[in-house]
Steps between C-alpha positions, in 0.01 A plus 500: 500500500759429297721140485827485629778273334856426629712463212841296534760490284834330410758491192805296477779428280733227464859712403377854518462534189374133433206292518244669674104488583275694720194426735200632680175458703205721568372405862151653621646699763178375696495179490843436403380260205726494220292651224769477209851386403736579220785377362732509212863384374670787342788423361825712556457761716609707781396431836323834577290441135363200621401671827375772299321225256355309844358897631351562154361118454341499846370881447318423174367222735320647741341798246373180343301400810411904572648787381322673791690301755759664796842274411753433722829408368754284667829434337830362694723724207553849642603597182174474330321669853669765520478625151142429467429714840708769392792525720773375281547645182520269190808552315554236246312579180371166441349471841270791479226356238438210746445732788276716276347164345394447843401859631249493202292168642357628777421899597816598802271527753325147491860318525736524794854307559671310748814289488527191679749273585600182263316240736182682477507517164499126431186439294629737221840405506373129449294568215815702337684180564257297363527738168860489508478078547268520201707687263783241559268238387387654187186617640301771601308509835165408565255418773385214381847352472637613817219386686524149393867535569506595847217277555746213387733639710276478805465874520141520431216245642229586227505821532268741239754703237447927587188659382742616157825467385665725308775401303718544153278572274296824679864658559686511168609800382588641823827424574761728549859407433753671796821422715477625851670340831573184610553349838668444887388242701147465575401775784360241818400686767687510811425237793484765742366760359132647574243457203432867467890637423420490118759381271817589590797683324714201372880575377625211255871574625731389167894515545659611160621227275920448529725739388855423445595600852253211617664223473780650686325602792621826449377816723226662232376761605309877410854639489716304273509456097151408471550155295258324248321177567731258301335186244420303813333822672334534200375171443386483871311858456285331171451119744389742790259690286329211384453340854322833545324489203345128583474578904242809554451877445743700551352919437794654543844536441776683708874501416815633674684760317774295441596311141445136612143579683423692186588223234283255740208678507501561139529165420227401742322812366503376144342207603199616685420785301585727778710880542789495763489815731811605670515485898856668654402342817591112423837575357788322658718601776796727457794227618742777434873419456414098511294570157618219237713323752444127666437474839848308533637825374336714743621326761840542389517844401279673823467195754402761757222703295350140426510383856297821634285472213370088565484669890347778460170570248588870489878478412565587134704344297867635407465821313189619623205300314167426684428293816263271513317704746515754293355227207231399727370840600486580111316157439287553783326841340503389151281186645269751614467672267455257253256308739307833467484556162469097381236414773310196414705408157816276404803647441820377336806677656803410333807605712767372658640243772544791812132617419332163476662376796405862680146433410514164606610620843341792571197279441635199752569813750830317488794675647771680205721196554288296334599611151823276542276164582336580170606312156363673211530380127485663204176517316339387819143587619415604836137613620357721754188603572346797658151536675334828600550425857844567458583112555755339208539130371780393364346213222806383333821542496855405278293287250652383195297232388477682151903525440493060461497364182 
């Protein structure tokens, strides 16, 4: 009968590009004894390279120990899962060798994949750390040397190094230089939610960067002169990609139609290696006659049309424009159908202050009202997630963290 192996795998990097190392183990699926473990600085590199690298490393691995073996791979990067299964494409040109790299180790039908969340993946991801730590120093990883180091950190009470290590040396001349994706906040699972709903849909929910209208507070809507992120919307569209850049995976990108979305997501885009797709469904709301005017001026001008329209969620503003409850039912079946077509993955929607705060309370089951108890900034991120039992969690919300100096 043949041996069974559980393969895990992890790849970081420090900047996305930036520092970067990989690791792996190969655990007897048996006995759960860790058979092997792997690890290597890389240099610069992507993140998604060194999860490729830590797949390959920990591949090569276990054909060591058996070629004949059934191996199980468990990775927390979807990314890398879902390409090597088959059920995303893999569009970036640099990308492919890996995956083909690693489709060559083993014959397709004695490897299978799972993803698992970050906390289960914690043996590999500490062993890419360790890499990473090493690199810093100067060094490359070994056993021998992290063993006595975690021993001296208490870590380890005498404990035997793995069967075999595998390490620089047996894994030069593989690398593959790429830019991919970067990252959102870590994806936690939610308190409440039952082990079995998978990994949910997650929307990384990023207001444009300021226009000139901004600062103003000026009504901006899908129906007025479509303005330009200014130098500061600009400069907060490049901080905001690299938060996301040093924070997680983000797969996906999704952009209102409208010229300050688009010139947010292509800066964020440029970043993470990524292509912006085009979704209708998260542009603003149409605030009719108010568009370009404060709210001071609103008042002024139609003090009645404003006071039915703070009343009433299905008033629209002066001239016709949208209601909110108009906004909401649009936002409502673009969730679902995005929730349908992004199950299970992270997605960076890049839209716009009626939208984000829609999502937000659609999730909340929050009455319409709610929008105006909502302060939104620009080049904020907001987070919800969505699980296959139709329950949402909203993770984050208004953060700016990235915007300080």
């Amino acid at each position: 009968m043949a041996r069974e192996f559980i393969v895990e795998a992890d790849g970081g990097s420090r900047g996305n590009p930036g520092p970067a190392g990989y690791g792996a183990v190969v655990i007897d699926a048996a006995t759960g004894e860790t058979l092997t473990e792997a690890a290597e600085y890389l240099g610069v590199v992507t993140n998604n390279v060194a999860e490729y690298r830590g797949l390959l490393a920990g591949l090569r691995a276990a054909h060591d120990l058996d070629p004949a073996a059934a191996v199980h791979v468990r990775m927390d990067s979807k990314l890398v899962i879902e390409q090597m299964s088959g059920r995303w494409k893999i569009k970036h040109p640099d990308m492919k060798p890996l995956a083909m790299q690693a489709g060559r180790i083993f014959p397709a039908e004695q490897v299978t994949y799972e993803w698992i969340p970050r906390e289960q993946n914690k043996h590999a991801d500490r062993l890419a750390n360790e890499a990473m730590d090493a690199g810093k120093r100067g060094e490359q990883w070994s056993a021998s040397a992290v063993v006595a180091l975690r021993k001296g950190r208490g870590e380890l009470r005498d404990q035997p190094p793995p069967a075999r290590t595998v390490t620089t040396a047996e894994s030069v001349g593989h690398d593959t230089r790429a830019a991919h994706n970067a990252a959102t906040a870590p994806q936690p699972t939610s308190g409440w939610a039952s082990p079995d709903m998978g990994a949910p849909a997650t929307f990384v929910l990023l207001r444009h960067g300021e226009t000139p209208l901004t600062p103003q507070k000026r009504f901006s809507g899908s129906g007025g002169t479509d303005p330009a992120l200014s130098d500061v919307g600009q400069e907060q569209a490049r901080r905001v990609a690299e938060a996301l850049a040093r924070r997680g995976t983000i797969e996906t990108i999704l952009a209102s139609p409208l010229t300050r979305t688009r010139q947010t997501a292509a800066a964020v885009a440029e970043r993470l290696g990524l292509d912006v797709t085009i979704e209708e469904g998260i542009k603003e709301t149409d605030f009719g006659a108010w568009e370009g005017l404060t709210f001071g001026e609103v008042r002024e001008r139609y003090p009645d049309d404003l006071t039915t329209w703070l009343a009433d969620p299905s008033a629209h503003p002066t001239g016709g424009g949208e209601s909110f409850a108009e906004t909401a039912a649009r936002i409502a079946a673009t969730r679902d159908k995005l929730i349908a077509a992004y199950a299970g993955r992270t997605v960076l929607v890049v839209t716009h202050v009626t939208p984000i705060k829609t999502f937000v309370q659609l999730a909340l089951g929050a009455p319409l009202q709610s929008l105006f108890r909502m302060e939104l900034s620009a080049a904020s991120l907001s987070a919800v997630a969505y699980y296959a039992d139709g329950n949402a969690s909203v993770r984050l919300f208004n953060d700016t963290s990235h915007l300080r100096p």
